[in-house]
PDB file of N, CA, C and O in Angstrom:
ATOM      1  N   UNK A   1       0.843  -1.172   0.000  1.00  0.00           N
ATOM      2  CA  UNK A   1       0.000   0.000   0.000  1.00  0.00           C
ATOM      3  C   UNK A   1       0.895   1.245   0.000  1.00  0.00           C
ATOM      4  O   UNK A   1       2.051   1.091   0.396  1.00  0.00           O
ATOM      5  N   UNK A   2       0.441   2.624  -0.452  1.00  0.00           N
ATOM      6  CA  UNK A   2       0.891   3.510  -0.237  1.00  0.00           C
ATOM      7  C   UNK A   2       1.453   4.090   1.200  1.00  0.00           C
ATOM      8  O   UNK A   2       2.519   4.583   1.570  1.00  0.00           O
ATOM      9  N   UNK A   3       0.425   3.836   1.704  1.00  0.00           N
ATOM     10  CA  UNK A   3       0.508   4.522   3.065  1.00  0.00           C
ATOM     11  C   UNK A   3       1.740   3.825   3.790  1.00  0.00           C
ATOM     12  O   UNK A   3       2.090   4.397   4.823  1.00  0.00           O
ATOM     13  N   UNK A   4       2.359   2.848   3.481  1.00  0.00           N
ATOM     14  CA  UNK A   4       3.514   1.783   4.935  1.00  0.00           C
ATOM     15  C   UNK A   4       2.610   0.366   4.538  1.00  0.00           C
ATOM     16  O   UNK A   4       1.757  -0.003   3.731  1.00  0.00           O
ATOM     17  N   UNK A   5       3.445  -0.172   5.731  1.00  0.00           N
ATOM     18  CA  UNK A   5       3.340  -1.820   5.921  1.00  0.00           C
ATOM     19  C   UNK A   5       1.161  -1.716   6.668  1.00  0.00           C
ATOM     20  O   UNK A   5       0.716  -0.808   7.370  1.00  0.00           O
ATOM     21  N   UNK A   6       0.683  -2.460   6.357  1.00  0.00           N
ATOM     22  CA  UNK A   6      -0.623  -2.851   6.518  1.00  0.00           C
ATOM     23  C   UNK A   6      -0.751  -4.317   6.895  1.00  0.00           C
ATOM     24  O   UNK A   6      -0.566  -5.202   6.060  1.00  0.00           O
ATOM     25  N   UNK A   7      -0.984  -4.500   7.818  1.00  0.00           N
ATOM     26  CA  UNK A   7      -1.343  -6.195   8.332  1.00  0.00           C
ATOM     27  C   UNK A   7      -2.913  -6.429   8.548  1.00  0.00           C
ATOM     28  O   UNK A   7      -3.479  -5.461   9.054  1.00  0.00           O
ATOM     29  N   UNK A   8      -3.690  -7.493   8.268  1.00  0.00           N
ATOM     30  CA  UNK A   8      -4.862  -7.899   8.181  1.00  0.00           C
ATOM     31  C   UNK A   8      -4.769  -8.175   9.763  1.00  0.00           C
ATOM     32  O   UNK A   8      -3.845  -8.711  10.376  1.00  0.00           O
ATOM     33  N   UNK A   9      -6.249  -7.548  10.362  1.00  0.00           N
ATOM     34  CA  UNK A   9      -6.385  -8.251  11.900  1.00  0.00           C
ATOM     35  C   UNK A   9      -7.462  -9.252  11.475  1.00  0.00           C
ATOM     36  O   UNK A   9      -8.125  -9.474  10.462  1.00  0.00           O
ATOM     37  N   UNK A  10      -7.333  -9.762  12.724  1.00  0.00           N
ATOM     38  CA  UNK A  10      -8.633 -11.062  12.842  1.00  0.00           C
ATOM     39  C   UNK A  10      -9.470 -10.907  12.975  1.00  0.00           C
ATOM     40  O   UNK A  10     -10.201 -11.849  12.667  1.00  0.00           O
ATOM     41  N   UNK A  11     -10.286  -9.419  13.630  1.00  0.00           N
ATOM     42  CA  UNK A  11     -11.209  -8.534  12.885  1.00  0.00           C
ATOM     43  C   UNK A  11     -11.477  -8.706  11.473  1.00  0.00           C
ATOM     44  O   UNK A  11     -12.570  -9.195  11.185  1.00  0.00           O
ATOM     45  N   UNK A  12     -10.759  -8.424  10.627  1.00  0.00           N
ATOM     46  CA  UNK A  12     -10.916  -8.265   9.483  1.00  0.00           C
ATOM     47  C   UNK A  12     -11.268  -9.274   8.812  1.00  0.00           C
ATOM     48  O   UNK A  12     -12.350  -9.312   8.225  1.00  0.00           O
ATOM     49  N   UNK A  13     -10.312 -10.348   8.799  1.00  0.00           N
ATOM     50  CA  UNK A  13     -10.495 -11.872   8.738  1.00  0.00           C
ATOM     51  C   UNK A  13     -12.002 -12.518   9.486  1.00  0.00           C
ATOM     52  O   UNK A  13     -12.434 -13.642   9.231  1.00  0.00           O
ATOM     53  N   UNK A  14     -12.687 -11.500  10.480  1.00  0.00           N
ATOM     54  CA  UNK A  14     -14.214 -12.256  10.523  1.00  0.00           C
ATOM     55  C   UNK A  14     -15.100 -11.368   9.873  1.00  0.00           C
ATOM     56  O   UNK A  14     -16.254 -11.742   9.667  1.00  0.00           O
ATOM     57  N   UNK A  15     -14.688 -10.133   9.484  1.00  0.00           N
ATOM     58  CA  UNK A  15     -15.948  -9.383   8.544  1.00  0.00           C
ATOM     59  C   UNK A  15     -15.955 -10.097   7.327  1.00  0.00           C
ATOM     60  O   UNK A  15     -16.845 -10.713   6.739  1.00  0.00           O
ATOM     61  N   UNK A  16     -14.897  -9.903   7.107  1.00  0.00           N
ATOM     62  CA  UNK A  16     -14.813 -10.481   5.134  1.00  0.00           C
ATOM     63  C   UNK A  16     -15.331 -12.133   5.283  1.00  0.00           C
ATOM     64  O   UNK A  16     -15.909 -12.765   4.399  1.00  0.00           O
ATOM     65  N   UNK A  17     -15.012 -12.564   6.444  1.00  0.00           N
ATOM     66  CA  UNK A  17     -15.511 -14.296   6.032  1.00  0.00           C
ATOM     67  C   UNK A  17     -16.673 -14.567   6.616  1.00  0.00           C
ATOM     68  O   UNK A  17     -17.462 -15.427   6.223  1.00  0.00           O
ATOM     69  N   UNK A  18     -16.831 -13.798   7.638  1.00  0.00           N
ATOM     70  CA  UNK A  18     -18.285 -13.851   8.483  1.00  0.00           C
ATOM     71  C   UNK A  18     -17.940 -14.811   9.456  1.00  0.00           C
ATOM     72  O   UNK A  18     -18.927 -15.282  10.022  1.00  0.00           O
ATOM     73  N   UNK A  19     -16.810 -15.266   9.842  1.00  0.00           N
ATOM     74  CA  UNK A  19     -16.753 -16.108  11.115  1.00  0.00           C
ATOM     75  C   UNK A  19     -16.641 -15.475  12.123  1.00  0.00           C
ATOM     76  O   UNK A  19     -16.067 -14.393  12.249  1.00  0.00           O
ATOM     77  N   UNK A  20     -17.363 -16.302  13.196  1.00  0.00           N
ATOM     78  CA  UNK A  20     -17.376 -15.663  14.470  1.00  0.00           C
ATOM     79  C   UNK A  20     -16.237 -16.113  14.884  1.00  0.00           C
ATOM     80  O   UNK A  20     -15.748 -17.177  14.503  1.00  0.00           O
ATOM     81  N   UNK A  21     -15.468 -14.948  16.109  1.00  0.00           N
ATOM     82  CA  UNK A  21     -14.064 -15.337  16.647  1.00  0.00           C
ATOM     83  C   UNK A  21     -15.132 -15.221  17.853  1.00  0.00           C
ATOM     84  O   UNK A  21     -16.274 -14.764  17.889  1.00  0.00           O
ATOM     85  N   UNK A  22     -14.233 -15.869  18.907  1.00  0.00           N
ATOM     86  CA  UNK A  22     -14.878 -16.478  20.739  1.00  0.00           C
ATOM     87  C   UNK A  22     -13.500 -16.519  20.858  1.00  0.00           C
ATOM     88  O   UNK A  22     -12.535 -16.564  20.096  1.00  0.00           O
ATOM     89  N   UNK A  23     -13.779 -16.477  22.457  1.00  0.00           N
ATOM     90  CA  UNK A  23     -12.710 -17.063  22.906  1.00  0.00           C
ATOM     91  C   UNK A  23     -11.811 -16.104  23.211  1.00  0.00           C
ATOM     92  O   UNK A  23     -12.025 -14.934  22.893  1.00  0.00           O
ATOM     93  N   UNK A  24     -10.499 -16.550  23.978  1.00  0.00           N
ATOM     94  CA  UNK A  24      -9.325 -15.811  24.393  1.00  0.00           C
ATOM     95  C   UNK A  24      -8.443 -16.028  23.005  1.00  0.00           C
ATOM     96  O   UNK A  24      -8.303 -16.961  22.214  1.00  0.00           O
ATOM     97  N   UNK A  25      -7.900 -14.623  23.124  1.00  0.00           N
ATOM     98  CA  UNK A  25      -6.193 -14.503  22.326  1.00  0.00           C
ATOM     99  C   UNK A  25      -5.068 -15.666  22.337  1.00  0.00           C
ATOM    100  O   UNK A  25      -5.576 -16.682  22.812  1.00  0.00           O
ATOM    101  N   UNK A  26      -4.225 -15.793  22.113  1.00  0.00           N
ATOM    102  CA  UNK A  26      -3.180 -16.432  22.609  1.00  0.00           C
ATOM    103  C   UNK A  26      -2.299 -15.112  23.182  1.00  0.00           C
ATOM    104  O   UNK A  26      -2.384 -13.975  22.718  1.00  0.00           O
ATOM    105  N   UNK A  27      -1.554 -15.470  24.144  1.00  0.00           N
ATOM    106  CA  UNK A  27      -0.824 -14.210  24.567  1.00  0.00           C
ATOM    107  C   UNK A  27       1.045 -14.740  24.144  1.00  0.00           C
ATOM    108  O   UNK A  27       1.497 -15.863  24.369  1.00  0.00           O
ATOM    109  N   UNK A  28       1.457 -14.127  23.811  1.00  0.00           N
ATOM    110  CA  UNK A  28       2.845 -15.172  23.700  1.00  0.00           C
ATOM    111  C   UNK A  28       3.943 -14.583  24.910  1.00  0.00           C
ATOM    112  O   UNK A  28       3.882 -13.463  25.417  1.00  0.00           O
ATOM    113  N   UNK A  29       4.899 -15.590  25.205  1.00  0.00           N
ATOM    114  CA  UNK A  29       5.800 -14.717  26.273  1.00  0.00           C
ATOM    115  C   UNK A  29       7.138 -14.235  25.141  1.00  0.00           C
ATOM    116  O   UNK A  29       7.608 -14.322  24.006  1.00  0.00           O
ATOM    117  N   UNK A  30       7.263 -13.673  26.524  1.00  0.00           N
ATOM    118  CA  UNK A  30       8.409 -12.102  25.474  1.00  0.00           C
ATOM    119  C   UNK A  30       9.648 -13.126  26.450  1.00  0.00           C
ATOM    120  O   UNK A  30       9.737 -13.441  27.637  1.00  0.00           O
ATOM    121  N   UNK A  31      10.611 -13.444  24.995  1.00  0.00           N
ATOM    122  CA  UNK A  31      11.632 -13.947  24.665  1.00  0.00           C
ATOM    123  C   UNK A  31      12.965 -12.426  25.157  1.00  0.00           C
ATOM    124  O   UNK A  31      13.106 -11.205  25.089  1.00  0.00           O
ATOM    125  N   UNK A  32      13.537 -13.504  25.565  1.00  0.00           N
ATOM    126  CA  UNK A  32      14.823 -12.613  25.815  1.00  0.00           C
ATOM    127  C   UNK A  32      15.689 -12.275  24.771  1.00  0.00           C
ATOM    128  O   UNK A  32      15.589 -12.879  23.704  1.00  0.00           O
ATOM    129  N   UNK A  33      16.712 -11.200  24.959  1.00  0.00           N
ATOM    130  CA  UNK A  33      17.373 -11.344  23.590  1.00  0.00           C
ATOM    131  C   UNK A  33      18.385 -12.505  23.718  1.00  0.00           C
ATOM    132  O   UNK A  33      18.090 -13.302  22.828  1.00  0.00           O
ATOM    133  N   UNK A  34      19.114 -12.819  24.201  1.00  0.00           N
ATOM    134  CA  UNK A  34      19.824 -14.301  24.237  1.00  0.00           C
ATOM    135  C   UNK A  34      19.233 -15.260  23.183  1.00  0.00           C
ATOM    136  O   UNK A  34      19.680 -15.942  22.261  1.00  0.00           O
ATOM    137  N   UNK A  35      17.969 -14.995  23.759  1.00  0.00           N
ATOM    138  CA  UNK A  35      17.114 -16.422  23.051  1.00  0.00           C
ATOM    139  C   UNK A  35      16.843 -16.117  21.573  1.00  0.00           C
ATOM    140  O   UNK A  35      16.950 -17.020  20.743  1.00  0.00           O
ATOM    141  N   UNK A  36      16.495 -14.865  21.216  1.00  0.00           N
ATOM    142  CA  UNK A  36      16.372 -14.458  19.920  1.00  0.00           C
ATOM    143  C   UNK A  36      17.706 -14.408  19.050  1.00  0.00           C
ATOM    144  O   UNK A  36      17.818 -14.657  17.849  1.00  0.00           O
ATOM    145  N   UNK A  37      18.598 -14.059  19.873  1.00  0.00           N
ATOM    146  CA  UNK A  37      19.939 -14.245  18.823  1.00  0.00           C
ATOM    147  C   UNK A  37      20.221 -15.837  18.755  1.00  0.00           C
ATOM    148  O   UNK A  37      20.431 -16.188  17.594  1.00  0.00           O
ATOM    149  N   UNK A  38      20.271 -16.722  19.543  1.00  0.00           N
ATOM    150  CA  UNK A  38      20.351 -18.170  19.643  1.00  0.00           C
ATOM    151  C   UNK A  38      19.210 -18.617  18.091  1.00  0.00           C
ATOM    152  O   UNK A  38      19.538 -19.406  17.205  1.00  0.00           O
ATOM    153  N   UNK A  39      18.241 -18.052  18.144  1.00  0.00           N
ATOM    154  CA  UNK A  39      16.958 -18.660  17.450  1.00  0.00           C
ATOM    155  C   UNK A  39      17.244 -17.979  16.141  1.00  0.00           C
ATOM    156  O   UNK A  39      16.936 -18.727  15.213  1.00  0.00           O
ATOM    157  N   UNK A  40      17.830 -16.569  15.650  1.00  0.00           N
ATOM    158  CA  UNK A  40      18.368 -15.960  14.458  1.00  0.00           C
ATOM    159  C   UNK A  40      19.485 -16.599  14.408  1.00  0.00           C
ATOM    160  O   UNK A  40      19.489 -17.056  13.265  1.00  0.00           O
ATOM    161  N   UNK A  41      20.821 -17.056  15.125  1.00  0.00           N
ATOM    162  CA  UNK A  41      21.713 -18.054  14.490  1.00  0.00           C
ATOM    163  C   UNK A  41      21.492 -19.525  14.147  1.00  0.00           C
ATOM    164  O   UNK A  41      22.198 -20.046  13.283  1.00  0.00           O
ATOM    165  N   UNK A  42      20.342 -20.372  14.917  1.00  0.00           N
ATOM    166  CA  UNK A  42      20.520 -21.341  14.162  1.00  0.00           C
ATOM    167  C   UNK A  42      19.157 -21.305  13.545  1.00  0.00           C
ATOM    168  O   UNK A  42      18.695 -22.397  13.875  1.00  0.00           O
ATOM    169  N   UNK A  43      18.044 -20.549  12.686  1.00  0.00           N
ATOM    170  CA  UNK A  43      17.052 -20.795  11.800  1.00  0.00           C
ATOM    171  C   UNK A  43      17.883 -20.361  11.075  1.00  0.00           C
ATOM    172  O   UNK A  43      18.686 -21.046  10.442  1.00  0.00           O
ATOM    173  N   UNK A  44      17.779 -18.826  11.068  1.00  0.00           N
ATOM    174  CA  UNK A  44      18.713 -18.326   9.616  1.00  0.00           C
ATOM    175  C   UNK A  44      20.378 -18.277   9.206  1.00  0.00           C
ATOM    176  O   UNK A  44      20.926 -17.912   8.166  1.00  0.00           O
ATOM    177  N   UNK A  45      20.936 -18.809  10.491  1.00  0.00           N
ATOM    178  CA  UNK A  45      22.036 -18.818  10.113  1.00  0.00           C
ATOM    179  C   UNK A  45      22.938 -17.740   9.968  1.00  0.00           C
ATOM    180  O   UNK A  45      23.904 -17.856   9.213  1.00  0.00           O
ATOM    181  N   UNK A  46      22.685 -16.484  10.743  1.00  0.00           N
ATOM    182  CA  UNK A  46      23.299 -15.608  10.631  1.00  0.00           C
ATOM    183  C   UNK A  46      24.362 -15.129  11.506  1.00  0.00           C
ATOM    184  O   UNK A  46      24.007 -15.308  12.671  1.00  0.00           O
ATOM    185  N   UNK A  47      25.356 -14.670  11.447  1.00  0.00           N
ATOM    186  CA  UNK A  47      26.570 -14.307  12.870  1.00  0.00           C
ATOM    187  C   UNK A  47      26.094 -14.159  13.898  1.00  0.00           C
ATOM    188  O   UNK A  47      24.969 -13.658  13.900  1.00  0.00           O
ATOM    189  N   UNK A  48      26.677 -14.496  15.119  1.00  0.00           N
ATOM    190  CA  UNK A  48      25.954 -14.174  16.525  1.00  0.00           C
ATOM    191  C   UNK A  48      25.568 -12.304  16.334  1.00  0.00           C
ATOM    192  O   UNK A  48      24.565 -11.617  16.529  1.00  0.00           O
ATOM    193  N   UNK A  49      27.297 -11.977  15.747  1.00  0.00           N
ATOM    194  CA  UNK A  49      27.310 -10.134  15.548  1.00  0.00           C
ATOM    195  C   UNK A  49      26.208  -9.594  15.037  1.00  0.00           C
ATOM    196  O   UNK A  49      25.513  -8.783  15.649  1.00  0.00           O
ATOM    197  N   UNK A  50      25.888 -10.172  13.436  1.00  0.00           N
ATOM    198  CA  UNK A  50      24.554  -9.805  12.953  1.00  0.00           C
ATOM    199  C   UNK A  50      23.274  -9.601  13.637  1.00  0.00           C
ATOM    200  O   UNK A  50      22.557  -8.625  13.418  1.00  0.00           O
ATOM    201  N   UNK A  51      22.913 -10.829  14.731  1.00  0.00           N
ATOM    202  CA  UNK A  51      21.850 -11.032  15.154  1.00  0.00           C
ATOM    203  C   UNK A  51      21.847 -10.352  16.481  1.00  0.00           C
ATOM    204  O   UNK A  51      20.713 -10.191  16.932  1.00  0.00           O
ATOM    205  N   UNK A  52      22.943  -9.860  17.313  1.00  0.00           N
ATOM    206  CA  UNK A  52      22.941  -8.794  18.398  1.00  0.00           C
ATOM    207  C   UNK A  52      22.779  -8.069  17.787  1.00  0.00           C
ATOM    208  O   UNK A  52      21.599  -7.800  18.009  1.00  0.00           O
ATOM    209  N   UNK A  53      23.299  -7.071  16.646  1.00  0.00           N
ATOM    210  CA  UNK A  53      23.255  -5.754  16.301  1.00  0.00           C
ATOM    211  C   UNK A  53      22.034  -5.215  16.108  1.00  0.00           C
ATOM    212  O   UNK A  53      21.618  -4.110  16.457  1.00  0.00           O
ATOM    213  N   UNK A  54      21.384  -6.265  15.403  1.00  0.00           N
ATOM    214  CA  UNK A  54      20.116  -6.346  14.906  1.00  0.00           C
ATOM    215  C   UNK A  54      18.975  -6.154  16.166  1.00  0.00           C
ATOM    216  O   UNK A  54      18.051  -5.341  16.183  1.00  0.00           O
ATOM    217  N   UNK A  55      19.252  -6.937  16.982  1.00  0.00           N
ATOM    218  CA  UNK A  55      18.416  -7.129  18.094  1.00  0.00           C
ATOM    219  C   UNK A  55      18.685  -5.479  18.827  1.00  0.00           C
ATOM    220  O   UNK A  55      17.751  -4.711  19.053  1.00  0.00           O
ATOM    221  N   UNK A  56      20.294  -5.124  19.153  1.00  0.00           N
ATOM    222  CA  UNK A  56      20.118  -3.705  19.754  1.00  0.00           C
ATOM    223  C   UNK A  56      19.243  -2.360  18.852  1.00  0.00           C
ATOM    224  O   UNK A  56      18.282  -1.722  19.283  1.00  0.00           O
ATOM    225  N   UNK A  57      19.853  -2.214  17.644  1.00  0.00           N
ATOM    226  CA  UNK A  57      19.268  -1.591  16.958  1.00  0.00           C
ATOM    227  C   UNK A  57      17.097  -1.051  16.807  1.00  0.00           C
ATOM    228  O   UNK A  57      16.339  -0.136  16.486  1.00  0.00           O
ATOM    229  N   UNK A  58      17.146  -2.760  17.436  1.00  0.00           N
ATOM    230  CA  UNK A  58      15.514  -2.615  17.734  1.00  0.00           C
ATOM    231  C   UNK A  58      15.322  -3.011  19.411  1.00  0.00           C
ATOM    232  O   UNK A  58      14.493  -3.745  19.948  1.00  0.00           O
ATOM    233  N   UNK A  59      16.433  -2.217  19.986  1.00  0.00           N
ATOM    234  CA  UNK A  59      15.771  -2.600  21.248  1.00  0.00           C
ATOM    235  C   UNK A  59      15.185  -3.048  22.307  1.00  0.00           C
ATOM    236  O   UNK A  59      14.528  -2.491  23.187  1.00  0.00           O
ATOM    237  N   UNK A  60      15.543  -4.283  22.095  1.00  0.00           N
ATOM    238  CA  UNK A  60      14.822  -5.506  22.514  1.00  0.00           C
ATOM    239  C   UNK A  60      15.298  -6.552  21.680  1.00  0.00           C
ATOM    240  O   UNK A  60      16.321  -6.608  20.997  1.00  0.00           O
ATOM    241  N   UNK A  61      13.911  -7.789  21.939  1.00  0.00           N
ATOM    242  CA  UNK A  61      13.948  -8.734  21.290  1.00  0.00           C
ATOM    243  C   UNK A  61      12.968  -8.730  20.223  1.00  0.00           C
ATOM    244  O   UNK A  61      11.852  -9.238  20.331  1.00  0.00           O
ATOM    245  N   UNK A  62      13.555  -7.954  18.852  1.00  0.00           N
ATOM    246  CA  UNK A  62      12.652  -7.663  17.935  1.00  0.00           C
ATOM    247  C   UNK A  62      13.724  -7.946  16.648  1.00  0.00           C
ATOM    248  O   UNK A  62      14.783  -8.561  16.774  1.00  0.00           O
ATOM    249  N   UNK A  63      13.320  -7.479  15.639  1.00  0.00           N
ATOM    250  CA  UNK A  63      13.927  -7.763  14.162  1.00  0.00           C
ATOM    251  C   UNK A  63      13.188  -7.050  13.661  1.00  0.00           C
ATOM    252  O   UNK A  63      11.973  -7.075  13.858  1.00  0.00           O
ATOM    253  N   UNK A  64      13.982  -6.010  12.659  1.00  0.00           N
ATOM    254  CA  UNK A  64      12.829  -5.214  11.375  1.00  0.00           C
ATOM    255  C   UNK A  64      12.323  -5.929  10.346  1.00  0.00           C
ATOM    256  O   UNK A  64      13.075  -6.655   9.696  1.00  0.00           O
ATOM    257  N   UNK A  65      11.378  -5.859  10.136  1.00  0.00           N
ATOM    258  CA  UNK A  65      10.941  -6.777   8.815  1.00  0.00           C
ATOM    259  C   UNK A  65      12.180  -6.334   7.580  1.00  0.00           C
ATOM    260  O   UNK A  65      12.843  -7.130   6.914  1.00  0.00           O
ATOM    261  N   UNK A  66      12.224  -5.177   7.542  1.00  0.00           N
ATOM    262  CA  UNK A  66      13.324  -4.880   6.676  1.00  0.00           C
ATOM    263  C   UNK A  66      14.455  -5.298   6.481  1.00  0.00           C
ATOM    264  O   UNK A  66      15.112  -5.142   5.451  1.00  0.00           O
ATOM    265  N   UNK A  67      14.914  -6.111   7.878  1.00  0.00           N
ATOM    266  CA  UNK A  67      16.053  -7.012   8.426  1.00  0.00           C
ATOM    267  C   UNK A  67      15.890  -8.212   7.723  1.00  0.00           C
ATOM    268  O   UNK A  67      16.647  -8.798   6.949  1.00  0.00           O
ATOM    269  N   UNK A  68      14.770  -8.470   8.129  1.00  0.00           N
ATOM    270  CA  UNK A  68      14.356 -10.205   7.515  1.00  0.00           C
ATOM    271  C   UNK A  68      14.069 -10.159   6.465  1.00  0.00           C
ATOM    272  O   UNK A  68      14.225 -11.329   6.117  1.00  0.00           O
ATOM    273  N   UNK A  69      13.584  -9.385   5.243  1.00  0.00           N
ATOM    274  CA  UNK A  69      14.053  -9.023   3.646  1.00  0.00           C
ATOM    275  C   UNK A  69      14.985  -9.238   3.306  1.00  0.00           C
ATOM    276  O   UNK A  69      15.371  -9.824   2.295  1.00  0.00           O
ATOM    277  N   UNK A  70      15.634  -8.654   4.352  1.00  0.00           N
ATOM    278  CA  UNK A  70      17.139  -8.562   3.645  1.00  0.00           C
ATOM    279  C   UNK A  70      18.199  -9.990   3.728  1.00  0.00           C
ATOM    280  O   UNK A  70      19.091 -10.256   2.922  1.00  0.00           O
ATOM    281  N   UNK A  71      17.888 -10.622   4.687  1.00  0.00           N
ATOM    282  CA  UNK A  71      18.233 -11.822   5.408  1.00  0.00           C
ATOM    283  C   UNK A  71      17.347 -13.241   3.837  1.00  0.00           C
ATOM    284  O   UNK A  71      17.699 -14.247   3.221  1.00  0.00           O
ATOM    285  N   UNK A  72      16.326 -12.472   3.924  1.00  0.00           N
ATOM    286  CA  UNK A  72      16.040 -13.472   2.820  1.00  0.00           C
ATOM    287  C   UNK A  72      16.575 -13.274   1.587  1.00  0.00           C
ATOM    288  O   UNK A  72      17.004 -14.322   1.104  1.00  0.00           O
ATOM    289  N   UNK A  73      16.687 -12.465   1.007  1.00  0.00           N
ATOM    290  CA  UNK A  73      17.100 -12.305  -0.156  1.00  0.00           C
ATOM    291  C   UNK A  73      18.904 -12.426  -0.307  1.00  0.00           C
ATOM    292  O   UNK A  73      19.416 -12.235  -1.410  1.00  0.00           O
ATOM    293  N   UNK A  74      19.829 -12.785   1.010  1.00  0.00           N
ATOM    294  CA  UNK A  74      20.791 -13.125   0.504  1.00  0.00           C
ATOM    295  C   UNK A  74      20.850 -14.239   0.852  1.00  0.00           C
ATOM    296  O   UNK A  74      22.032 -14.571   0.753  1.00  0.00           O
ATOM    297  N   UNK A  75      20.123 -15.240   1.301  1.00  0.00           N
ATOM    298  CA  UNK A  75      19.775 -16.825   1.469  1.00  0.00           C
ATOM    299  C   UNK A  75      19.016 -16.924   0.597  1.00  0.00           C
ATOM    300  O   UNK A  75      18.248 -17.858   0.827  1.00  0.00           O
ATOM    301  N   UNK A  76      18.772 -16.330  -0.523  1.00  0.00           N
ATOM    302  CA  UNK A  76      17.916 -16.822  -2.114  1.00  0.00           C
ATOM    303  C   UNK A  76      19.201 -16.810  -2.902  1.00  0.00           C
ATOM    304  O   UNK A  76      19.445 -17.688  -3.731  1.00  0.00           O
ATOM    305  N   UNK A  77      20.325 -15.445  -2.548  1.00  0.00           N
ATOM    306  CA  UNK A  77      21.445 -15.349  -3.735  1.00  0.00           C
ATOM    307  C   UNK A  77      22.234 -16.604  -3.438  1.00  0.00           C
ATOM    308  O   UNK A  77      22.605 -17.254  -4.416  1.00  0.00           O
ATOM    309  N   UNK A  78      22.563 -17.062  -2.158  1.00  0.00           N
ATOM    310  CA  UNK A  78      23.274 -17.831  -2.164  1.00  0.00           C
ATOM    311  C   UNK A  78      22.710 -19.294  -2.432  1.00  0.00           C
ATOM    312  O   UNK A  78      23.505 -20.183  -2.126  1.00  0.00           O
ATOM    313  N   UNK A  79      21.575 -19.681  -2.909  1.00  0.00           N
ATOM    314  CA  UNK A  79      20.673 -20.822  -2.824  1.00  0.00           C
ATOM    315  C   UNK A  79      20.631 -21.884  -1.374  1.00  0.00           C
ATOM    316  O   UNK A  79      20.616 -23.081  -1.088  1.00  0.00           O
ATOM    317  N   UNK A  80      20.626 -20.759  -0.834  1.00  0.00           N
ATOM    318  CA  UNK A  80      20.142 -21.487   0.600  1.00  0.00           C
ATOM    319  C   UNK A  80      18.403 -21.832   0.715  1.00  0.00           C
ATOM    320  O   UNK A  80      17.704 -21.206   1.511  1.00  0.00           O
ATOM    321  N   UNK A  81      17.960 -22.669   0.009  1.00  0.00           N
ATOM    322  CA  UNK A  81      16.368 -22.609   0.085  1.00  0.00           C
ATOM    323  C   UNK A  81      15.921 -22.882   1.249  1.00  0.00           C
ATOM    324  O   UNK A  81      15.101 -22.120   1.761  1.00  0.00           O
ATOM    325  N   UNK A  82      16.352 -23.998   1.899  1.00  0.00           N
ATOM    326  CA  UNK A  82      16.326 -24.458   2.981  1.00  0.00           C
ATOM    327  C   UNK A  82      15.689 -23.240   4.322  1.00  0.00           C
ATOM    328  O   UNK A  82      14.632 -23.055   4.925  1.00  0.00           O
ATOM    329  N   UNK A  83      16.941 -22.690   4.289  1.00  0.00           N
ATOM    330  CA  UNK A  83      16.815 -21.752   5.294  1.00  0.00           C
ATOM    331  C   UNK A  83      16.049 -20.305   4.666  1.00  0.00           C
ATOM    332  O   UNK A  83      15.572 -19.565   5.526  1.00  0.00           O
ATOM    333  N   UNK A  84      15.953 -20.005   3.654  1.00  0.00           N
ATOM    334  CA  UNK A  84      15.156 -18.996   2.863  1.00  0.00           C
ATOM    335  C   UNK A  84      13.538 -19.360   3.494  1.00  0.00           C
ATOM    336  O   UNK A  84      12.694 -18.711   4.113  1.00  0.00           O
ATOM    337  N   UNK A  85      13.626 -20.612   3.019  1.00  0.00           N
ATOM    338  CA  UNK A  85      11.941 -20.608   2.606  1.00  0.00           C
ATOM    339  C   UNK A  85      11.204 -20.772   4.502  1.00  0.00           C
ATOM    340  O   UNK A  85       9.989 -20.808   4.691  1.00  0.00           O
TER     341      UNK A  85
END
């Protein structure tokens, strides 16, 4: 879209389909960064360095989507499908 990044809520997903949502959320627990750089070196395979920098840069235990673009598209150049897909 023009405007930025746009994500579909589950709202949205019950107007357009007409299903009723019930029920509780899932709530997820908030991961440490340890654990997120551990979990960015061995899914994607990237330097411990990469995956701290990354993690300080966003302050937490987060990743820019712009990060993970970018992370994919040089695990496509290198034919890493595996870990791409």
């Amino acid at each position: 879209m023009p405007i930025g990044e746009v994500t579909i809520t589950l709202d949205d997903v019950a107007a357009l389909l007409l299903f009723l949502v019930v029920g509780a959320f899932h709530s997820f627990e908030q991961l440490n960064v340890d654990d997120v750089v551990d979990l960015l070196m061995e899914l994607l395979e990237v330097s411990a360095g990469d995956a701290r920098a990354e993690t300080i840069r966003c302050n937490g235990s987060y990743v820019r989507l712009s990060w993970l673009r970018d992370m994919y598209e040089l695990k496509i150049e290198a034919c890493a499908w595996i870990i791409a897909a």
